[in-house]
C-alpha positions as CSV (number, residue, x, y, z in Angstrom):
1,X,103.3,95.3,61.1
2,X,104.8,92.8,62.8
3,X,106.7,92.1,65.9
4,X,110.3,91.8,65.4
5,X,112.0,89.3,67.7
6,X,115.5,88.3,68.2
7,X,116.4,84.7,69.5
8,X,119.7,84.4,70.9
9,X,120.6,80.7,71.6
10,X,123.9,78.6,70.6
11,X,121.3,75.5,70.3
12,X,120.3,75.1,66.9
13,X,117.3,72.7,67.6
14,X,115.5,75.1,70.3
15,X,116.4,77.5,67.4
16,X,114.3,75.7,64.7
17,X,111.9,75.4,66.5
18,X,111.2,78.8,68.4
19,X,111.3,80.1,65.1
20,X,108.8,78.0,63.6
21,X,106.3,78.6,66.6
22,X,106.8,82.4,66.5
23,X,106.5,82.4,62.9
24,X,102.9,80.4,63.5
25,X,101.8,83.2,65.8
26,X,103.1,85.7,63.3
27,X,106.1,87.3,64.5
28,X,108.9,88.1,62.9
29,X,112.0,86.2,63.6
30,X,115.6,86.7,63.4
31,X,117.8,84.0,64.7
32,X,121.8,84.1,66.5
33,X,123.6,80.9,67.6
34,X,126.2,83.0,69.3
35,X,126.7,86.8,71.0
36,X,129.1,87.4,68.2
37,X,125.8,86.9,65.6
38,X,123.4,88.5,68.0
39,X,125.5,91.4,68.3
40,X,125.3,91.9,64.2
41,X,121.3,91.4,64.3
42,X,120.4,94.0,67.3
43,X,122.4,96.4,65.5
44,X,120.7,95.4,61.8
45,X,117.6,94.1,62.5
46,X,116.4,96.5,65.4
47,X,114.2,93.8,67.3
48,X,110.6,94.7,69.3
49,X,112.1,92.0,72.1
50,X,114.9,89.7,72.4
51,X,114.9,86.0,73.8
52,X,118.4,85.6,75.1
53,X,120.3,82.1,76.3
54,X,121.7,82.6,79.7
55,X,125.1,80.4,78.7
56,X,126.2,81.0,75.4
57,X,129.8,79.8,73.3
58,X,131.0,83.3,73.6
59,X,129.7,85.6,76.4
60,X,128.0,84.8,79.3
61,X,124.0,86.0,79.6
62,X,124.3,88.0,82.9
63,X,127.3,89.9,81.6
64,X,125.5,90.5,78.1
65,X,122.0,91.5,79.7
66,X,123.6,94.3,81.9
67,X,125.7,95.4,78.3
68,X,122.3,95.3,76.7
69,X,121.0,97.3,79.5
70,X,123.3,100.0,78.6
71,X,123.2,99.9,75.3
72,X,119.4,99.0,74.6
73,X,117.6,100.4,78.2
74,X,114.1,100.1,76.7
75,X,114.8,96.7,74.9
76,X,112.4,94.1,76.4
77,X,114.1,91.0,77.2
78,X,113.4,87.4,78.2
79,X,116.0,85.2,79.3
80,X,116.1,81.1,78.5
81,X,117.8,79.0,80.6
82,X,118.3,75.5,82.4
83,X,119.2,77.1,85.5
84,X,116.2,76.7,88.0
85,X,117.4,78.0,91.4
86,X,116.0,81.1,93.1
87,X,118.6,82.7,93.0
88,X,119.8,82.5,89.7
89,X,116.7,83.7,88.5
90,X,116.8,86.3,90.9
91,X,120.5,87.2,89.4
92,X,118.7,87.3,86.2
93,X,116.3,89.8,87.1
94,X,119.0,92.3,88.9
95,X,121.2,92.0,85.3
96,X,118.1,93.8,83.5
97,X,116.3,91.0,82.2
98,X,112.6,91.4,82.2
99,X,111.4,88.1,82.5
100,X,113.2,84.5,82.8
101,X,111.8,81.3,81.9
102,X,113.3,77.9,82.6
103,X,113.7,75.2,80.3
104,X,112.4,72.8,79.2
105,X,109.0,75.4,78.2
106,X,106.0,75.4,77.1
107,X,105.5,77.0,73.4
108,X,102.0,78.8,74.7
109,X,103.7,79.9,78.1
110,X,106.5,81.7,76.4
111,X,104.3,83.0,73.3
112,X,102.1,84.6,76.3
113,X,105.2,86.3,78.1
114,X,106.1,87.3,74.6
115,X,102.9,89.0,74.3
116,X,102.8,90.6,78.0
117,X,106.2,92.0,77.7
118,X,105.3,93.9,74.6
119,X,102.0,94.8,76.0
120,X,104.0,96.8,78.7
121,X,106.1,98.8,76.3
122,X,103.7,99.6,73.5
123,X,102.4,103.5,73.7
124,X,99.5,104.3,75.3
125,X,97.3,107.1,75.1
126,X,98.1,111.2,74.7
127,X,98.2,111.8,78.1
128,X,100.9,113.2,80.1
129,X,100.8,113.8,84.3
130,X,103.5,116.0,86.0
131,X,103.9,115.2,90.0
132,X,106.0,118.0,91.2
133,X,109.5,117.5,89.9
134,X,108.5,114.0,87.9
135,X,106.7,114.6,84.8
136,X,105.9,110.7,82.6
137,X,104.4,111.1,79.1
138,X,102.5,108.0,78.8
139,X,102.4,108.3,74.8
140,X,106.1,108.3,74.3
141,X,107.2,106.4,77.6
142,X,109.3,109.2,78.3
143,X,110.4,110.4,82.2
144,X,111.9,112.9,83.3
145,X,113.0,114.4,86.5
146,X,113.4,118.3,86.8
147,X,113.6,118.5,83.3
148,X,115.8,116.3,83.0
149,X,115.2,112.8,80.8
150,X,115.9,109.7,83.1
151,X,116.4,105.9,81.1
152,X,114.0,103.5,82.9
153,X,113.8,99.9,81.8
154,X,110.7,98.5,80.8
155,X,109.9,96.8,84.2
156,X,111.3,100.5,86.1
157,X,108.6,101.9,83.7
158,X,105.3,100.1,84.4
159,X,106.6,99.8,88.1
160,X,106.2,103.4,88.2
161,X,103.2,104.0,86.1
162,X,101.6,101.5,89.0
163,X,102.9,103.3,91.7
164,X,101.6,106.6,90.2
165,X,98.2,104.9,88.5
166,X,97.1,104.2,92.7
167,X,96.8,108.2,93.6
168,X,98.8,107.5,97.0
169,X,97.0,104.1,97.9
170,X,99.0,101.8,99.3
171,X,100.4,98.8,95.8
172,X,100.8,95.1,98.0
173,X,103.6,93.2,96.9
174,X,101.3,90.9,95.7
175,X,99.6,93.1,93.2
176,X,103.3,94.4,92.0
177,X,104.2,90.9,91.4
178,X,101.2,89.8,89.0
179,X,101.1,93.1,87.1
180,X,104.9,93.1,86.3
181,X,105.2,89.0,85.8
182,X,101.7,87.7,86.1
183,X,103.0,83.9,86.5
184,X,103.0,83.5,90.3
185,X,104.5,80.0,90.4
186,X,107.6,81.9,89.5
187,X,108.3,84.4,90.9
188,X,107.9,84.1,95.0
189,X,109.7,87.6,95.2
190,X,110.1,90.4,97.9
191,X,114.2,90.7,96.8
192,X,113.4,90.8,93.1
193,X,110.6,93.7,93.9
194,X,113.0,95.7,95.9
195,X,115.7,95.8,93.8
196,X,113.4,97.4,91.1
197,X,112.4,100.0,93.3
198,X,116.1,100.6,94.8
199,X,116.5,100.8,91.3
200,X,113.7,103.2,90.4
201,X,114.5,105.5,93.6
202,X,118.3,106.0,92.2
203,X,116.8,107.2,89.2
204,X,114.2,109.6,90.2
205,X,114.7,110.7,93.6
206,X,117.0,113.2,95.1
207,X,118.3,111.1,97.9
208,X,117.0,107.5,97.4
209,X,117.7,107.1,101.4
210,X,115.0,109.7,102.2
211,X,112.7,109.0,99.2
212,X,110.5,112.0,98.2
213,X,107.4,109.7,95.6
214,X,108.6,106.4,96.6
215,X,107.2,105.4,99.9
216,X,107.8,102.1,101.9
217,X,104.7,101.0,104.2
218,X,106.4,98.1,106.0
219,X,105.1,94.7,105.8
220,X,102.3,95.6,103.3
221,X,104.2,97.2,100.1
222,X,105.0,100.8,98.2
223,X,102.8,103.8,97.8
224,X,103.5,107.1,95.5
225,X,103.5,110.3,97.8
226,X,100.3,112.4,96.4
């Protein structure tokens, strides 16, 4: 089967065409030219990943991408935009988007972040590994704290599964950076890394000031106390 993907962007030319690339590389599309529209299709459609335009007629993309957040936690999502700057694309990030990429693109560049992105939320394996109070079933991507389910996003998610996946060693910011957005020309990005783990701590430690599994090594990156 198929990957189902929504593309959410009031331009009906980058419309046409995105879905006539996707198509090629055999996706299944679903187009919105407005929130109003996209709003119908996430509900009906159920999309693997959604491509969403950071200004649209009717909503702005920040505000939607932290409603999506809420509503959708697990939904991958790629943002489009024209806006270039640092810290827009930073501001993107924080909203809940999982990727951001600036037009004008390339068709292959996108198609590979496409393919990365679902990568990272696909299943994998049986296994499941319980680190005192944390337990993270790798089959059904499912967390939880003390008994207790905890929402991650996607990027929260593999952040995590890296952290834990070391056995204590010491992750470089480096190494956090390619395996959560590969393309290093884009993302520069100590701020974006740490508000994923400030992020991530809220979530899974007791007091995210005194972290219990999240550990900062200054200057170097994050480890997962053993």
């Amino acid at each position: 089967m198929s990957n189902k993907i929504l593309v959410i962007d009031d331009d009906k030319d980058i419309l046409k065409v995105l879905k006539a690339n996707l198509e090629l590389h055999r996706f299944d599309v679903v187009t919105a030219a407005s929130w109003t529209e996209g709003q119908k299709a996430l509900a009906l459609d159920k999309p693997d990943l959604l491509l969403l335009d950071l200004m649209l007629p009717d909503g702005d993309g920040i505000d939607i991408c932290r409603t999506l957040r809420m509503q959708y936690p697990t939904l991958p999502i790629i943002m489009l935009t024209a806006k270039d700057k640092i810290s827009d694309k930073v501001i993107g990030i924080e909203s809940g988007a999982d990727d951001y990429v600036v037009k004008p693109f390339e068709t292959l560049e996108l198609i590979a972040r496409i393919k990365a992105c679902l990568r990272r939320t696909k299943p994998a394996g049986e296994e499941q590994i319980t680190i005192g109070g944390l337990s993270i079933n790798y089959k059904r991507r499912n967390v939880k704290v003390r008994n207790q389910e905890i929402i991650l996003t996607p990027k929260e998610y593999d952040l995590l599964c890296l952290l834990v996946a070391n056995n204590g060693a010491v992750v470089g910011r480096e190494d956090i950076k390619k395996y959560l957005w590969k393309e290093s020309k884009i993302y520069s990005w100590s701020r974006v890394i740490d508000v994923h783990i400030q992020h991530l701590r809220q979530k899974i430690e007791t007091n995210p000031a005194e972290p219990e599994y999240i550990i900062t090594v200054s200057g170097i990156g994050y480890k997962f106390k053993d």
